[in-house]
C-alpha positions as CSV (number, residue, x, y, z in Angstrom):
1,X,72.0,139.2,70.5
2,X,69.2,138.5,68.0
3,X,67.2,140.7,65.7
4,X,63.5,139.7,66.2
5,X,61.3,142.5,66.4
6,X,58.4,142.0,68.8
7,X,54.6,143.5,69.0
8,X,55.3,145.4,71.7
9,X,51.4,147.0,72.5
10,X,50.1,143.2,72.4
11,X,52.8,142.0,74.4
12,X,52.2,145.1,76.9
13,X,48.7,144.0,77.0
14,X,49.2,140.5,77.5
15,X,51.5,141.5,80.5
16,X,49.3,143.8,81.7
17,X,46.0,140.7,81.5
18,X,48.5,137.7,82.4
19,X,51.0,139.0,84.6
20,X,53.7,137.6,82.5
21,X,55.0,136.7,79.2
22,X,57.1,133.5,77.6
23,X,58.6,134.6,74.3
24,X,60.4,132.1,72.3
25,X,63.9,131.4,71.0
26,X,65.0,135.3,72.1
27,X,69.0,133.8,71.9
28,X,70.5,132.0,69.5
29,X,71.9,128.5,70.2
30,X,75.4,130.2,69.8
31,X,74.4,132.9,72.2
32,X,73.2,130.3,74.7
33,X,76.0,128.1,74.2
34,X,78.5,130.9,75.3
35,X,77.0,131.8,78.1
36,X,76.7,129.0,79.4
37,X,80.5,128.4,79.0
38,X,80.1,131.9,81.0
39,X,78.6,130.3,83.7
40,X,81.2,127.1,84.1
41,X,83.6,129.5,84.4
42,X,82.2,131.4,87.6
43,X,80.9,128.0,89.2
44,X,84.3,126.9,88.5
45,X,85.1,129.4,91.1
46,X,82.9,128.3,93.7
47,X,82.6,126.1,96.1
48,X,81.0,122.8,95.0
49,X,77.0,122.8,96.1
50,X,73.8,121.4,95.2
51,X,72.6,124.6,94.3
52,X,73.9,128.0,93.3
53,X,72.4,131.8,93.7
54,X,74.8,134.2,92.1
55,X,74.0,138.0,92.5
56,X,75.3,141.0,90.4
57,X,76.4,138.7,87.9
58,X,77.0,140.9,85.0
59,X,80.0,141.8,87.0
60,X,80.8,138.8,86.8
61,X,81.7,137.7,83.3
62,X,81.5,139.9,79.9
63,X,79.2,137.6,78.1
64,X,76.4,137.8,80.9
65,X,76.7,141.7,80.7
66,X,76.2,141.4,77.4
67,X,72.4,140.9,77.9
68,X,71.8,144.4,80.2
69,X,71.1,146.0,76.8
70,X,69.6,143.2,74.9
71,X,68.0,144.8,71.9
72,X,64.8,142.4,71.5
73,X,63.5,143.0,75.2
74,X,65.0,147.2,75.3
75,X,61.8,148.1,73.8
76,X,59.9,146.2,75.6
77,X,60.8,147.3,79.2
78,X,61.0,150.9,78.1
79,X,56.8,150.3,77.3
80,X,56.5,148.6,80.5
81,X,58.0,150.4,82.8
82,X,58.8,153.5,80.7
83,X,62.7,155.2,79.4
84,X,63.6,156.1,82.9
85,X,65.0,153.2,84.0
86,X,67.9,150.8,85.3
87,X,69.0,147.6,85.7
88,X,67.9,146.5,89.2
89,X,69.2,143.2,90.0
90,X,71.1,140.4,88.0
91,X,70.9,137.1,89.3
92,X,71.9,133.5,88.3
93,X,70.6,130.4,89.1
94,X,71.6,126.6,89.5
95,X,69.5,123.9,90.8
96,X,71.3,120.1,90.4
97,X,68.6,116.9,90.6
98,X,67.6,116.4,94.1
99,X,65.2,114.5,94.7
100,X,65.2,114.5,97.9
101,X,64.5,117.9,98.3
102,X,67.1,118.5,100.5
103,X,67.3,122.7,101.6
104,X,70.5,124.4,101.5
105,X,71.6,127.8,102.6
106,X,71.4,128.6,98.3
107,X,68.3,128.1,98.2
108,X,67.8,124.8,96.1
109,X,63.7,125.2,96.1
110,X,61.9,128.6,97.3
111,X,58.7,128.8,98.5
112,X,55.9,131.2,97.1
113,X,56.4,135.0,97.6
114,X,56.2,138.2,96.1
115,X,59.4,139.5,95.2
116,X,60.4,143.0,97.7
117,X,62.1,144.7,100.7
118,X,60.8,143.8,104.4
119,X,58.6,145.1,105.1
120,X,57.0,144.5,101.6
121,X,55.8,147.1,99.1
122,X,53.1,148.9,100.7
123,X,49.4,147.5,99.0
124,X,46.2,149.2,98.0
125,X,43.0,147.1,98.6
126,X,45.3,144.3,98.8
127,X,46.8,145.3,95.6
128,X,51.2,145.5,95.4
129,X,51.7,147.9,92.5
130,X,54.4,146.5,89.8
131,X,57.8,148.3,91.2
132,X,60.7,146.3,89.0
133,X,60.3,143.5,86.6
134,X,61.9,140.3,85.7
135,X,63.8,138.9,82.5
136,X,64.8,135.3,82.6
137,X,66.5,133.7,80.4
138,X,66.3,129.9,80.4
139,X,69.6,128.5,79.8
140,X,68.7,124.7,80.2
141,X,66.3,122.5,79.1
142,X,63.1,123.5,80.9
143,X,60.6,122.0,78.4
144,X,59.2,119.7,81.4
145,X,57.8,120.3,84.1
146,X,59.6,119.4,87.4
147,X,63.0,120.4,86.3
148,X,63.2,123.3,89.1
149,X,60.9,125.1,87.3
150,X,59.7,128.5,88.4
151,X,56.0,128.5,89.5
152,X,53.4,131.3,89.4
153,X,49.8,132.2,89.7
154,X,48.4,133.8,86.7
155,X,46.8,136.8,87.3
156,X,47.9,137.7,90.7
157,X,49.9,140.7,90.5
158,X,46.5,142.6,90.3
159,X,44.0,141.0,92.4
160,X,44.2,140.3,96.3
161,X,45.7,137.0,96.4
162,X,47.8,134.6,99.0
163,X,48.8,131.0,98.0
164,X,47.4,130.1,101.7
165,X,50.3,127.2,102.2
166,X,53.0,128.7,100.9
167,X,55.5,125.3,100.5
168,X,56.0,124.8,96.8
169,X,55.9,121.5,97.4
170,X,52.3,121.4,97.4
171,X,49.8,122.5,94.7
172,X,48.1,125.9,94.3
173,X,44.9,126.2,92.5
174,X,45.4,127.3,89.1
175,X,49.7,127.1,89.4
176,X,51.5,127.2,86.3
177,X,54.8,125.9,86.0
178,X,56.9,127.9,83.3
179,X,58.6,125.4,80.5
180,X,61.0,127.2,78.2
181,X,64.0,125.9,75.8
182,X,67.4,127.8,76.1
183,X,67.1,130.9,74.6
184,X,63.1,131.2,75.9
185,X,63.0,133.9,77.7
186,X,60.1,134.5,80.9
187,X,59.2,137.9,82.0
188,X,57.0,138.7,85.0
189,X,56.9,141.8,87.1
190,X,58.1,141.7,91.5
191,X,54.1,141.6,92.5
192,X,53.0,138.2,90.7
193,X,53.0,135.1,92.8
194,X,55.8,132.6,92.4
195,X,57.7,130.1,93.8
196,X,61.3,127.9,92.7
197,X,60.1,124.5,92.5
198,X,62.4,121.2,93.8
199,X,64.2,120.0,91.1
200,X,62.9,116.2,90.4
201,X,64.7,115.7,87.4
202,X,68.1,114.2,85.7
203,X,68.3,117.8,84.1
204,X,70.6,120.8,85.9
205,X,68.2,124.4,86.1
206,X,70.0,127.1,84.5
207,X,68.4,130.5,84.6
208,X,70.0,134.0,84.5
209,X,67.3,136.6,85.9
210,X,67.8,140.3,84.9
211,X,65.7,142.6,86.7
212,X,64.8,146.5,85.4
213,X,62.8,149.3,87.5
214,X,63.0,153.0,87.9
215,X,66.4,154.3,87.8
216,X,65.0,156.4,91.0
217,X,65.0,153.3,92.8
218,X,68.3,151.7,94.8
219,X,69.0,148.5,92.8
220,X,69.3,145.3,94.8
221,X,72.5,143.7,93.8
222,X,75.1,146.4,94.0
223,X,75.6,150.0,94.5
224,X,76.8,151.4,91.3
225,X,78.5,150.1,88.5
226,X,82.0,149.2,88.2
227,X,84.5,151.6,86.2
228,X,85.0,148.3,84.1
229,X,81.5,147.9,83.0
230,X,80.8,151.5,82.4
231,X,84.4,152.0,80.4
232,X,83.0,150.3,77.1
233,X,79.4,151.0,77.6
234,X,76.9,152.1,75.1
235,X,74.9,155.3,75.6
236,X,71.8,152.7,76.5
237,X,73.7,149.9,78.5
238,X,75.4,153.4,80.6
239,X,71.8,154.2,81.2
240,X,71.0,151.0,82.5
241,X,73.7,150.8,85.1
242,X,72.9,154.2,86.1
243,X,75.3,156.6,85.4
244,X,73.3,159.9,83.9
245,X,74.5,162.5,86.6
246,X,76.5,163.1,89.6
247,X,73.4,165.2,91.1
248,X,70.8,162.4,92.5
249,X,67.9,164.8,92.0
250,X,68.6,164.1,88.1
251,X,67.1,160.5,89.0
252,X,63.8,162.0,89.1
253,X,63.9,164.4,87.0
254,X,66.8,163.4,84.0
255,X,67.3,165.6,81.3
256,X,66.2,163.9,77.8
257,X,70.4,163.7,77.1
258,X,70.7,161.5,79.8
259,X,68.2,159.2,79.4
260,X,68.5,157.7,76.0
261,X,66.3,155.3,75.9
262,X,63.5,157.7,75.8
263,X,64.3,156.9,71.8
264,X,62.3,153.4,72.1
265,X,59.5,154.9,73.7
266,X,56.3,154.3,71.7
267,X,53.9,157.0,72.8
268,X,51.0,155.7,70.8
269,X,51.3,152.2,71.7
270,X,50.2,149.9,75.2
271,X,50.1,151.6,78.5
272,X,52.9,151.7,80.9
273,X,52.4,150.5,84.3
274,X,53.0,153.9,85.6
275,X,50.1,155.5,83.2
């Protein structure tokens, strides 16, 4: 965990503008360093392939759950997407070289989509309202481009918008391939345009996506927490695995003990995506 302290109505601004925000150095090299010792011991585990998609990994290893109440981003989601909220999905990564772009049932490259259910998130003049957000935490060297890199579209989480051919093999006008160091960290919200480019490189992708959104919304990953995770919880990291009440209506309408992140809230700062 670090202790920067970040501009959060600018940044909620930016967001709001950009569709998505790259802030630097977030994790210290130690941080990085042991969770990526995380991650060799889960892969470890599996089976050998060219490419790994891990879900509900916090469940999976101490160090990654560490980062569901990461104090430098808290803030920040609670002005994005306001205090009522969860962790919705928590996802890791791994793309080995292929340059060959060979496709595997893990998904070594992904073509461009909106993240969402099936059918997708219903739209307004074209217009997919921001539902859940993204954190991602680079954990490799992604400072060139190429290296499995994810891929998005500036600006189109508010404006009608389709890539037209969606292989991300090809070039969309105005693409944008994010570059990071380990301990960058990439946020973008379900509705902007992206894509998981091939990895060309000699480099392996690491990243570790953890995903916030209402808590009133099912998360995608896993149904609720396990007794482990929620034994040695914070008040805040409880919140954001989702255990406030045992009456669902509370989901909706939570009293302010059981949400207590409302704390971070900044009323006077950017506006929420819900406001």
């Amino acid at each position: 965990m670090t202790t920067q302290t970040l501009n959060v109505p600018a940044l909620i601004e930016q967001f709001h503008r950009d569709g998505y925000l790259i802030l630097r150095g977030v994790l210290s090299p130690e941080k990085v360093n042991r969770l990526n010792a995380a991650i060799d011991r889960i892969v470890a585990g599996e089976p050998e392939a060219l490419a790994y998609n891990i879900y509900n990994s916090v469940e999976r290893d101490d160090e990654i759950a560490s980062l569901i109440d990461e104090p430098t981003l808290l803030p920040l989601m609670v002005g994005l997407l306001g205090y009522n909220i969860q962790l919705h999905i928590s996802h890791l990564t791994i793309r080995k070289p292929n340059p060959n772009d060979v496709k595997t049932e893990s998904q070594s490259f992904i073509n461009w989509h909106q993240d969402g259910p099936h059918p997708q998130f219903p739209k307004q003049n074209g217009v997919t309202s921001t539902y859940y957000i993204k954190t991602c935490y680079i954990l490799s060297d992604m400072s060139e481009p190429n290296r499995g890199n994810t891929k998005i579209i500036p600006g189109s989480h508010n404006k009608p918008f389709h890539p037209g051919n969606q292989d991300v093999r090809g070039e969309v006008e105005g693409e944008v391939q994010v570059c990071g160091k380990p301990g960058d960290v990439f946020i973008f919200p379900q509705n902007l345009w992206h894509a998981g480019a091939p990895n060309h490189s000699e480099f392996t992708r690491r990243q570790l996506f953890l995903g916030y959104s209402p808590i009133w919304m099912r998360p995608i990953d896993y149904h609720q927490a396990s007794e482990r995770l929620l034994a040695s919880a914070s008040p805040y990291r409880k919140q954001l695995l989702g255990s406030i009440d045992s009456n669902p209506f509370k989901y909706y309408v939570p009293n302010a003990e059981m949400v207590p992140l409302k704390e971070l809230a900044q009323p006077e700062g950017g506006k929420s995506v819900y406001e």
